[in-house]
C-alpha positions in Angstrom: 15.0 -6.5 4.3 18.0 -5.5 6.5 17.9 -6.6 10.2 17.2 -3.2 11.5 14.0 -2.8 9.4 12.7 -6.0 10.5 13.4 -5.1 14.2 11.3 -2.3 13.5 8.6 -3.7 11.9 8.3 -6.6 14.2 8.1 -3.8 17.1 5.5 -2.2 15.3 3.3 -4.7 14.6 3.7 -7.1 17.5 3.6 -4.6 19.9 3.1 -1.4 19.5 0.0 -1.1 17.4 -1.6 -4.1 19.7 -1.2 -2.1 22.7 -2.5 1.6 21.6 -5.1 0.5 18.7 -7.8 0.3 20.9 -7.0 4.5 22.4 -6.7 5.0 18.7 -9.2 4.0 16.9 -11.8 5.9 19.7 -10.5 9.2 18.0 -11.9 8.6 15.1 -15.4 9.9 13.8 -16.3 7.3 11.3 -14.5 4.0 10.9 -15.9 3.2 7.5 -13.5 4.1 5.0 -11.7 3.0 2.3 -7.5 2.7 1.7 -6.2 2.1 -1.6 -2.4 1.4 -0.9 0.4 0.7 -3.3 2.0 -1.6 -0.1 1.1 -2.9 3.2 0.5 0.6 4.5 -3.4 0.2 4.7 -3.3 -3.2 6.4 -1.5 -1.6 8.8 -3.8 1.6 9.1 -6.8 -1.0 10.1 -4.7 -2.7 12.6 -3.8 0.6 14.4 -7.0 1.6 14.9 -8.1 -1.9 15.5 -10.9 -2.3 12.3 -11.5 -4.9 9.9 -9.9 -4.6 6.5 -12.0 -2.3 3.9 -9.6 -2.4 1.2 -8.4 -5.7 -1.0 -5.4 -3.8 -1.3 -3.9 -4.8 2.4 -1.2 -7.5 2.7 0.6 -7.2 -0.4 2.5 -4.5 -2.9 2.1 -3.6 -6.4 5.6 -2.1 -8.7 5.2 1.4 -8.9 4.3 1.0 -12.7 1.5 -1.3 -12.4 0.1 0.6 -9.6 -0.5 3.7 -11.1 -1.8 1.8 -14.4 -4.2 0.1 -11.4 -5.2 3.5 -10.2 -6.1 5.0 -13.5 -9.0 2.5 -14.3 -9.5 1.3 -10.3 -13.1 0.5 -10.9 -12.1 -1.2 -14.1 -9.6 -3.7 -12.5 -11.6 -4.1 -9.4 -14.3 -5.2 -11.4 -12.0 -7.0 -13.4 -10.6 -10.7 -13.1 -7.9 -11.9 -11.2 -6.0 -15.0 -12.2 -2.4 -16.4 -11.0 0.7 -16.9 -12.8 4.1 -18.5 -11.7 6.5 -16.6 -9.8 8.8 -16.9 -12.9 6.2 -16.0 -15.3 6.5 -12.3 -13.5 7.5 -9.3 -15.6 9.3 -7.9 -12.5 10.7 -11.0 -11.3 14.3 -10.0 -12.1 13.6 -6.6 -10.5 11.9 -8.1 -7.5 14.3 -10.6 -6.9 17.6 -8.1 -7.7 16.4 -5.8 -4.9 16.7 -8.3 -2.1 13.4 -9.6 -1.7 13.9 -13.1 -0.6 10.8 -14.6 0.0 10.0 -14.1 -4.1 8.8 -17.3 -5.2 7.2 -18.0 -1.9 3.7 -16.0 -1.8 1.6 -15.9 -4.7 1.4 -13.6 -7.7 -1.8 -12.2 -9.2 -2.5 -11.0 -12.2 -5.5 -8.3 -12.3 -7.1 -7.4 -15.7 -9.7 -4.8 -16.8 -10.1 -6.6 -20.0 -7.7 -3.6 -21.9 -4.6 -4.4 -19.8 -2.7 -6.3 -17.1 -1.1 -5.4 -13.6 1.0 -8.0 -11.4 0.0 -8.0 -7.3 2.2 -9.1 -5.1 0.4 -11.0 -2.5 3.4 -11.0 0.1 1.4 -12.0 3.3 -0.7 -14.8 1.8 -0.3 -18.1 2.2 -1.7 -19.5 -1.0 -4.3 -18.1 -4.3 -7.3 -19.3 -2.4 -6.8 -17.3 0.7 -5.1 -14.4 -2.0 -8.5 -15.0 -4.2 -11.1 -15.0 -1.5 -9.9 -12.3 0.6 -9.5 -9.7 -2.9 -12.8 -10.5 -3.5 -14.6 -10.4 -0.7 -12.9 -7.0 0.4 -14.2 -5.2 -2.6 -17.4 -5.7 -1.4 -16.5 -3.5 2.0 -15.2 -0.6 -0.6 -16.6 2.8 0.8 -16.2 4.8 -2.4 -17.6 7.6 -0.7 -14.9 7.6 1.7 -11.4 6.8 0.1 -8.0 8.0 0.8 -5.2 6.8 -1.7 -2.2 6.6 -0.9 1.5 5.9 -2.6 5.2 6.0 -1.9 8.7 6.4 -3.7 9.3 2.0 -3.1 9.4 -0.4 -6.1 10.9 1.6 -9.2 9.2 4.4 -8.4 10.5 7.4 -10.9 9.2 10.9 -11.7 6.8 9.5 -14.3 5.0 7.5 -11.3 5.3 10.8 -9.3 3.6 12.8 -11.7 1.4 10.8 -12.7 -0.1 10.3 -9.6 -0.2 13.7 -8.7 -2.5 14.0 -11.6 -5.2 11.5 -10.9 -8.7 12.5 -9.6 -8.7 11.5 -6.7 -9.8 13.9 -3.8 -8.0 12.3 -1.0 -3.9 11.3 -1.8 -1.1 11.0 0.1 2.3 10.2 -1.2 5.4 9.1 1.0 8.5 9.8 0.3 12.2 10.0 1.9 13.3 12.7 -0.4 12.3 15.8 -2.1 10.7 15.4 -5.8 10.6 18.7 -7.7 7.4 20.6 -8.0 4.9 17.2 -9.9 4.9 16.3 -5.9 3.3 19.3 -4.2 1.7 17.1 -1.8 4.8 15.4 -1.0 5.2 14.1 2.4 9.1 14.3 3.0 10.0 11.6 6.1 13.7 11.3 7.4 14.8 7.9 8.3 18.6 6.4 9.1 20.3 5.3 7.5 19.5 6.8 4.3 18.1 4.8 1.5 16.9 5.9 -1.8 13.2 5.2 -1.2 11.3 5.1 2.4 11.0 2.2 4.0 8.1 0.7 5.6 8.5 1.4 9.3 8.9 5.2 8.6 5.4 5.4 7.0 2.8 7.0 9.6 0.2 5.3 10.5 -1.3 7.6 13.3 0.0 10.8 14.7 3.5 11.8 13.7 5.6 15.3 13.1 5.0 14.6 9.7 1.2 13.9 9.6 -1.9 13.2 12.0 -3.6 10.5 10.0 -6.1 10.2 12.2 -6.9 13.7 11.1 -6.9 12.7 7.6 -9.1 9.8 8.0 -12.0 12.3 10.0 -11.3 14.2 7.2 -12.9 11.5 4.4 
């Protein structure tokens, strides 16, 4: 993570969003809902409108790959099992650790079946499997399938297959972030400029309430 991301971020999260959540979160009509995230995205939706986590997808980060596999039987894997393995035991572990992620090896790594096939989570902000373990399990139980948004972005190895492939799930309400423009398999792109450039969007760039790019406080009324 480059210093100017993490000044970002830190703004974000230790400030900003602790002072406004409260004005933001009286905007919107229901405050059940569900966020399927491929990153800490959703996390960060529930702390800007200052709600309780309804997703077991907050606080950590699938590869682009495994996500989509996650998404095409979510049920499936949620209903699934979830064991750990070894941060060396990871599939993406020369990937993860290549693209400048230093804390890989510290947070655990989850591996989520459906009894068919495996996907890797990435529990990035959790300390240990028993907090990782407790907290995915006792989140599915606050899933509102009624009322889900799904959302994805261009991070992690994300390619056209990914793209289109997501574009052509079932799902009535997606969103996909990106910093750059796919060809026509992302209609419902949502292009976001950042500086410097970088060939995927970054974290802080993501909305997470009103923005020029998109009102998600619109889109959550919307559910």
């Amino acid at each position: 993570m480059s210093f100017v991301e993490s000044i970002r971020l830190n703004f974000r999260n230790k400030i900003y969003i602790p002072l406004t959540c409260k004005r933001r979160g009286k905007k919107l009509k229901n405050k059940n809902f569900t966020i399927i995230s491929n990153n800490c995205w959703g996390g960060t939706v529930y702390e800007a409108y200052n709600l309780p986590k309804g997703s077991p997808t907050v606080g950590l980060f699938f590869m682009a790959k495994d996500y989509i596999e996650f998404l095409s039987d979510l049920k499936g894997y949620l209903e699934g099992s979830l064991t750990f393995i070894k941060p060396e035991e990871s599939r993406w572990k020369d990937y993860v650790e290549v693209g400048g992620d230093e804390r890989f090896g510290t947070y655990p790594i989850g591996l989520l079946s459906n009894g068919k096939k495996n996907v890797e989570v990435f529990f990035l902000h959790y300390h240990d499997e028993k907090e990782a373990y407790d907290k995915w399990t006792r989140r599915i139980g606050r899933i509102n399938w009624e009322r889900l948004l799904v959302k994805f972005n261009d991070q992690n190895g994300c390619t056209e297959t990914e793209v289109e492939k997501f574009m052509s799930l079932p799902f009535k309400n997606k969103l996909f972030f990106t910093c750059k423009h796919w060809p026509d398999k992302a209609k419902e792109q949502i292009v976001i400029k950042q500086f410097p450039k970088h060939n995927f969007i970054l974290a802080s760039y993501e909305p997470f309430g009103k923005s020029k790019y998109i009102d998600i406080t619109e889109v959550l009324n919307s559910l």
